[in-house]
C-alpha positions as CSV (number, residue, x, y, z in Angstrom):
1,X,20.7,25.0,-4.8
2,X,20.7,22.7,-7.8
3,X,17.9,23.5,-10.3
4,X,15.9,20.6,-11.6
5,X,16.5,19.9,-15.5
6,X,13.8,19.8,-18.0
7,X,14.6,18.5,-21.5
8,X,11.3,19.9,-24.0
9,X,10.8,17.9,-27.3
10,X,9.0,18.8,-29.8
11,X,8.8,19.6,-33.6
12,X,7.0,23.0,-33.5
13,X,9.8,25.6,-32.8
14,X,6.7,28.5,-31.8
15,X,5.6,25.7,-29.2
16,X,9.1,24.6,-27.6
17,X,9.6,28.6,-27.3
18,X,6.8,29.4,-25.3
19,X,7.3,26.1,-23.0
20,X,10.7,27.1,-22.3
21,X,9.5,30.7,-20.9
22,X,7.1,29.1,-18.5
23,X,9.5,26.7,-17.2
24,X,12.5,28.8,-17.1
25,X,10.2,31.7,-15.1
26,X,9.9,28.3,-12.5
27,X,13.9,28.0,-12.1
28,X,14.5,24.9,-14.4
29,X,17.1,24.6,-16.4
30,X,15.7,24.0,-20.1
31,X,17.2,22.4,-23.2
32,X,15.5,21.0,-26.2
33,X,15.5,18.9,-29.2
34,X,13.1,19.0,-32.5
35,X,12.8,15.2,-33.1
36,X,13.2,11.9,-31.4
37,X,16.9,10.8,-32.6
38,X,17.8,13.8,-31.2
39,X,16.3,13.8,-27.9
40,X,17.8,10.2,-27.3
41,X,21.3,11.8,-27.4
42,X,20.6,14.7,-25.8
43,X,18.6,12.9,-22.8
44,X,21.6,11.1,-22.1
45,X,24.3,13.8,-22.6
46,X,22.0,16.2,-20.2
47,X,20.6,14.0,-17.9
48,X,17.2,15.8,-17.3
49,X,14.9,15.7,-14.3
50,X,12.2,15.9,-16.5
51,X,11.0,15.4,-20.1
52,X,8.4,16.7,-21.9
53,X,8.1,15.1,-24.8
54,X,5.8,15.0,-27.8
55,X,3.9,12.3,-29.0
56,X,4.4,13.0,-32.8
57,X,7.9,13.3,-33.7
58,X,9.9,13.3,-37.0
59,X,12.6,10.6,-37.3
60,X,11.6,8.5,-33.6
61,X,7.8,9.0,-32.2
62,X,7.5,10.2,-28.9
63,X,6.5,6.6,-27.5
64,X,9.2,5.1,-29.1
65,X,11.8,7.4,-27.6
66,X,9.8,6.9,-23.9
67,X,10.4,3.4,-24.5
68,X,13.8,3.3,-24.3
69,X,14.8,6.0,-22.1
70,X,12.2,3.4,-19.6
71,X,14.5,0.5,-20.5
72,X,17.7,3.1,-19.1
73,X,16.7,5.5,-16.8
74,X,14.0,6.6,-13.9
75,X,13.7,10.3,-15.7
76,X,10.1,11.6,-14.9
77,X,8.3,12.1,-19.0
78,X,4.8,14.2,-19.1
79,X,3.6,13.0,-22.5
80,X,1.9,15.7,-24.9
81,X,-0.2,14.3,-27.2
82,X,-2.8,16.2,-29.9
83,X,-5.1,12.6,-30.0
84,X,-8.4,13.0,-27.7
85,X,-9.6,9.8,-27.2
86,X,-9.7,7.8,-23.8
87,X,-7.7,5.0,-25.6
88,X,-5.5,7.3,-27.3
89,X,-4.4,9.3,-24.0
90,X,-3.5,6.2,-22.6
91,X,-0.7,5.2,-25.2
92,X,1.7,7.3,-23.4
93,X,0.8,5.5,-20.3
94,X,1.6,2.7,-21.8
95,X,4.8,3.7,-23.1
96,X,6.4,4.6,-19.6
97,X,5.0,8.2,-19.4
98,X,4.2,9.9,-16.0
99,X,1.6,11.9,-17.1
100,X,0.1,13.7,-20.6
101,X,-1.1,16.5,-21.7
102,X,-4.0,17.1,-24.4
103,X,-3.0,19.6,-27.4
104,X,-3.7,22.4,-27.7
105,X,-2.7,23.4,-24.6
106,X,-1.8,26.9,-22.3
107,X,1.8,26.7,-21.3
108,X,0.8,27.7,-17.8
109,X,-0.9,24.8,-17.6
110,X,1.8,22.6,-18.8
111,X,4.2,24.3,-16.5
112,X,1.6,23.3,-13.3
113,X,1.6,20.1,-14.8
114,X,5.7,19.7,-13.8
115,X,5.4,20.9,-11.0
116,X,2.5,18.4,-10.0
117,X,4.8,15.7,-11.7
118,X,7.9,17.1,-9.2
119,X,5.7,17.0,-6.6
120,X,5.2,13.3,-6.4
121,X,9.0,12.6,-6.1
122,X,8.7,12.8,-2.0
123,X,6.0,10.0,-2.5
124,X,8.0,8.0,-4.3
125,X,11.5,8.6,-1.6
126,X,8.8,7.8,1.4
127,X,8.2,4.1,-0.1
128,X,12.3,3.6,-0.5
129,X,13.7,1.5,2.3
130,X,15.7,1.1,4.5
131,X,14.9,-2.6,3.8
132,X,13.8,-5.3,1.4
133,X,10.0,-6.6,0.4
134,X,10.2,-10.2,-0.7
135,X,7.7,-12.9,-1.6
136,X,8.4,-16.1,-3.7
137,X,10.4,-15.3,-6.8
138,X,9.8,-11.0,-5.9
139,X,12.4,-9.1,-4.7
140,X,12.0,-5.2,-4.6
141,X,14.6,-3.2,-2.7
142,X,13.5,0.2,-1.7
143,X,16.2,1.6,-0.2
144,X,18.4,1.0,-3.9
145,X,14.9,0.9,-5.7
146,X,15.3,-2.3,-7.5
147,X,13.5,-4.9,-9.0
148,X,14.9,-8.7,-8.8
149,X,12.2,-11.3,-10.8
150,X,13.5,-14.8,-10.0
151,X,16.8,-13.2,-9.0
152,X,17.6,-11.8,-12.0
153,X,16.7,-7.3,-12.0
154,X,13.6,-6.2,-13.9
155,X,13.3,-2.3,-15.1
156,X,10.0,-1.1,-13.7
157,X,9.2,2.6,-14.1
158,X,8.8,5.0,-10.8
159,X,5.0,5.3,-11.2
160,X,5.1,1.5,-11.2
161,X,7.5,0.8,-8.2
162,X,5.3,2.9,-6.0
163,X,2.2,0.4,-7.1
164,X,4.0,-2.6,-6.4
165,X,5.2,-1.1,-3.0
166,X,2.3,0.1,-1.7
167,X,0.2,-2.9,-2.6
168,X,3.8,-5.0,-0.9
169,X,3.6,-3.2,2.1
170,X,0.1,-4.2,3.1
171,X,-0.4,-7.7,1.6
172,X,-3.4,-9.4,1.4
173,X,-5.2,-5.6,2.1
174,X,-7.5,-4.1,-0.9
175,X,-6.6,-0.5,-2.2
176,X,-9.0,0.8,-4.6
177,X,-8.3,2.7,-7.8
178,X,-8.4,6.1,-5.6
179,X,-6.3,4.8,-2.9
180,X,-3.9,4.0,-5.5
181,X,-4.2,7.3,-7.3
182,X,-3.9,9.3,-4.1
183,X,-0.7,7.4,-3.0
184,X,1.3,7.1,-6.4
185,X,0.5,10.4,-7.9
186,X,-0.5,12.6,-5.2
187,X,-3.9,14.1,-4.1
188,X,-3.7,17.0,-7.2
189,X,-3.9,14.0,-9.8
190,X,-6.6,14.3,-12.1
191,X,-6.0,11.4,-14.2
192,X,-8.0,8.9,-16.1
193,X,-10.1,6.8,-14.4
194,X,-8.1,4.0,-16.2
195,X,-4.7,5.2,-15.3
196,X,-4.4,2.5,-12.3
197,X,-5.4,-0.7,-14.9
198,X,-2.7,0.4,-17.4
199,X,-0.3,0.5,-14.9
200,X,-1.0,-2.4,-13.3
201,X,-1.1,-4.8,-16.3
202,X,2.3,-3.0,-17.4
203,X,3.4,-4.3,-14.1
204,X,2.0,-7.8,-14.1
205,X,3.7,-8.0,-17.6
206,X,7.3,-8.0,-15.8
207,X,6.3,-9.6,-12.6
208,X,3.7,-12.2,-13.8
209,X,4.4,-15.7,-15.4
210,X,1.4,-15.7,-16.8
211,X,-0.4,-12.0,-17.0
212,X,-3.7,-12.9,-17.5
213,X,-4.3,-15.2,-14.9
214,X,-1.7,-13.1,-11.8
215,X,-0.5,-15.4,-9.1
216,X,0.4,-12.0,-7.1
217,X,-1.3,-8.7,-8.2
218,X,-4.9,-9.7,-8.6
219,X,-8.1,-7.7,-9.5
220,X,-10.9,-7.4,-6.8
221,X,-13.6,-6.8,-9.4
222,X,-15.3,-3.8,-8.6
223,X,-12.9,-2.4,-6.3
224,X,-9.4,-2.2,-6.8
225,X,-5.9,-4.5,-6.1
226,X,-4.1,-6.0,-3.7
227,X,-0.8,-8.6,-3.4
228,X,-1.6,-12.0,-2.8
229,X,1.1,-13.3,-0.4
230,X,-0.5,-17.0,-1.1
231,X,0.2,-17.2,-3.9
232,X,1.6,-20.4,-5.7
């Protein structure tokens, strides 16, 4: 049996120790880096699973680093971050990250945390094909989980593939915000209320001519989304 990889970043040595313990006692196989240069090179010569990675790092900042392991690879990121604000949480959203977690923090609960995170994977592999959703210039493959935008392939993270594919699969249909939540991160998911309109307008930003006015992913004020097949 393969164990699942889990690359932990972060500058405080006492922390990255006691992270490590909890997730090796789960069976992953752990390596770690102390700033962001470094966990760039390491990401890509250990191809984790998983990332936990800290928001403030020496040399590259955590969002910086989420940013362009996004623009290269699918890895699954659980964002710690010491800030406590609704807005601030949501930075690490916004930068690609699956989930966050608020400093300080027990590393039992970080550890649930992956495994919530590696939970949601069979979600994600129940929306892949076979087969092809299309609609005007929209193209997303499920079966090799691609996104083609006027033919030409976009990068979309996991959390926001299984948006677009859920809200493709039943055009025309409104999911709410806990529909959403439910289906792309699982029924354990106790995330901001926001989470879904970050998301989405990082979604519309790569799908959308025009983001603030969406021929295809529109708001139904008060309730939720749903894909306009209409559109033009």
């Amino acid at each position: 049996m393969n164990r699942k990889r889990v690359l932990v970043v972060d500058d405080d040595p006492k922390t990255v120790r006691l992270v490590c313990l909890y997730l090796e006692r789960d069976g992953y196989l752990v390596r770690t880096a102390y700033n962001g240069r470094d966990a760039l090179e390491l990401a890509r010569e250990f191809d984790p699973d998983l990332i936990v990675l800290d928001l403030m790092l020496p040399e590259i900042d955590g969002i910086e680093v989420c940013r362009r392991l996004r623009a290269e690879s699918d890895v699954l990121v659980v964002m710690l971050t010491a800030r406590t604000t609704e807005e601030d949480k949501l930075i690490g959203l916004e930068g690609g990250a699956d989930d966050y977690v608020i400093k300080p923090f027990s590393p039992r609960e970080l550890a649930a945390r992956v495994r919530a995170v590696f939970r949601r994977l069979p979600l994600e592999m129940a929306l892949r094909g076979p087969g092809v959703l299309s609609h005007g210039p929209l193209t997303l493959d499920l079966e090799r989980h691609k996104l083609l935008v006027d033919g030409k392939e976009v990068h979309i993270t996991p959390v926001e593939f299984r948006l677009l594919a859920l809200l493709m699969k039943e055009p025309e249909r409104v999911l709410t915000r806990e529909q959403l939540l439910e289906r792309a991160f699982g029924y354990d998911y106790d995330g901001l209320d926001r989470t879904i309109d970050v998301h989405i307008l990082n979604l519309r930003r790569k799908i959308e001519a025009d983001p603030s006015r969406p021929r295809f992913v529109k708001t139904v004020y008060g309730v939720g989304y749903t894909f306009t097949v209409g559109a033009r």
